[in-house]
N, C-alpha and C positions, 0 to 999 in steps of 0.2 A: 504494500500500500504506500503511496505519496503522500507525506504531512506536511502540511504547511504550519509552521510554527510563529507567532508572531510574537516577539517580546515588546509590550507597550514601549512608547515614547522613546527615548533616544536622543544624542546629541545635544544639541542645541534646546529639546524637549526634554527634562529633567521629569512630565510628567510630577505625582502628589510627592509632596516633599513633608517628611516626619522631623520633628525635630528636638522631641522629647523622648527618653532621656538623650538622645545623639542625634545625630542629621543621620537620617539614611534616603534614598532618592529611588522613587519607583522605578525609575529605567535599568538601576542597578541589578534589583530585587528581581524583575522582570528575566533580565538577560541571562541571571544566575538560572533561574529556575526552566527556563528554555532550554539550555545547553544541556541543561542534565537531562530536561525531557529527551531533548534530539541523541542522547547519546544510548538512553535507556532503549529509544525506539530502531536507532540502527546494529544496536548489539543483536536485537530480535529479526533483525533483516527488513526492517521499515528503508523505505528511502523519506529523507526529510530533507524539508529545505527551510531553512531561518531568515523569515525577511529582515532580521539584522545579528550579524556576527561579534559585535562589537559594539562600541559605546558612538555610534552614530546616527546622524538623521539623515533619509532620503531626499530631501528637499527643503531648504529653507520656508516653506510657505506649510504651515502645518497642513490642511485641508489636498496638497499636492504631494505630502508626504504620506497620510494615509492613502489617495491613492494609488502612488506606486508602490505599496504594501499588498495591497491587493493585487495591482498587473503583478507583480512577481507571482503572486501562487496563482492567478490565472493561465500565467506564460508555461507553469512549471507544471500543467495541468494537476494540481492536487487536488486528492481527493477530499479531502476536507482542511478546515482551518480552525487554531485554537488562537487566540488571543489574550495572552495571559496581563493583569493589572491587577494595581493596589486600591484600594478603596481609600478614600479622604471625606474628611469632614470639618467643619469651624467650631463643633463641640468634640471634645476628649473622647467624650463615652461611647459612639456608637463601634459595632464591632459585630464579626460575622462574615461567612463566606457566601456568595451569590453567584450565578452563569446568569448571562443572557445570552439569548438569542434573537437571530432574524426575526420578527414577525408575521407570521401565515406562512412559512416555512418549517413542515414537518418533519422534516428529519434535520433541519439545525435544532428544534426542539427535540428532538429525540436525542442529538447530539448533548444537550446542555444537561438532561435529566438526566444521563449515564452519566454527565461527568460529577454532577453537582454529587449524585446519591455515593461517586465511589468519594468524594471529597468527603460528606459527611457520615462514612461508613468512619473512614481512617481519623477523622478529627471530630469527633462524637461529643468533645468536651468546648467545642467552638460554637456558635450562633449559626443554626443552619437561615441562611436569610432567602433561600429557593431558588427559583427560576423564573425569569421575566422577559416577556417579550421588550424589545428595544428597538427602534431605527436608529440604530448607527451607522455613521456615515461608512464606517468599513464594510458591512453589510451592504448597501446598494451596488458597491463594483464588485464583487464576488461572484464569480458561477458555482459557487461549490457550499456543501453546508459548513455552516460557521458556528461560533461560541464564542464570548468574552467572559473570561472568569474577573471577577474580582477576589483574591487571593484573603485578605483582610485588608483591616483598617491600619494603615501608616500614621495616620493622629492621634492613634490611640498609644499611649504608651505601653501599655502592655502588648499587644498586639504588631506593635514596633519590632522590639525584642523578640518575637517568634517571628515576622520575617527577615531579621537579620541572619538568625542563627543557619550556618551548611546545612544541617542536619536535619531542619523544620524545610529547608528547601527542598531539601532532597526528598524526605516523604512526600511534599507536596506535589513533586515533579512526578512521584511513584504514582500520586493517587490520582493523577488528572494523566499519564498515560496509561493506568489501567482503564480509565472512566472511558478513553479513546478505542481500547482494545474492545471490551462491554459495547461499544457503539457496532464498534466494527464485528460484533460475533451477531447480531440482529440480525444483521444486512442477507 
């Protein structure tokens, strides 16, 4: 199978920025938790492709860098797309893992509840916050079914701390390419 892997924001795009107890920056979080996906998924004989390898932006013009996010796993014809992010907010407290997807797209929804249910199989002691339909703009140029996780909240100070840590990435990266594999055993 061909996975398209998106790690939020990039470069010039720092995306939700945490800064209690430390700065940590979603594109970071993002890129970490990608590579481990893409590595888990090509050890299994996945082909993947990362619309970004590194701590860069596609384009200066946000709106023209989502999308040539999208023409990549278009060009690369994959079979689906994950979009992994952090969640933010201007109050400390809120907290919890979330997928969206496409709207009136059944199997990006069928995509987003396999991955949401393997995320909150493995993190059962986190805020399951579900699944919700979205228009995102990444969603409009896509041929292929999509999902955006929100991983947690970066302004939560606790919740910081668990996406800093390898270890919390690493599961995370476990539990959203089993959530993909789950998708892909439906099919």
């Amino acid at each position: 199978m061909k996975i398209a892997l998106d790690p939020g924001h990039g470069g010039i795009f720092p995306g939700a920025i945490g800064l209690v107890p430390f700065e940590l920056r979603e594109k970071d979080v993002t890129l970490a938790i990608c590579t481990k996906m893409s590595n888990i998924f090509k050890k299994q004989g996945h082909k993947v492709l990362l619309t970004r390898d590194d701590d860069t932006n596609l384009d200066h013009n946000v709106l023209r860098d989502v999308r040539k996010r999208a023409e990549l796993a278009n060009q690369a014809q994959a079979e689906l797309l994950v979009s992994v992010h952090c969640n933010a907010f201007s109050d400390p407290n809120p907290e919890g893992i979330e997928t969206w997807y496409r709207a009136e797209n059944k199997r990006s929804e069928t995509l987003a509840r396999t991955i949401q249910q393997a995320l909150a199989v493995t993190f059962s002691d986190h805020l399951n916050r579900g699944v919700k339909a979205k228009e995102l703009l990444l969603f409009r140029y896509l041929e292929m079914p999509a999902c955006h996780i929100e991983t947690e909240y970066l302004t939560n100070p606790t919740q910081l701390e668990f996406l800093a840590s390898d270890f919390n990435q690493e599961k995370i990266a476990q539990a959203l390419t089993q959530g993909v594999l789950n998708f892909v055993a439906l099919a």
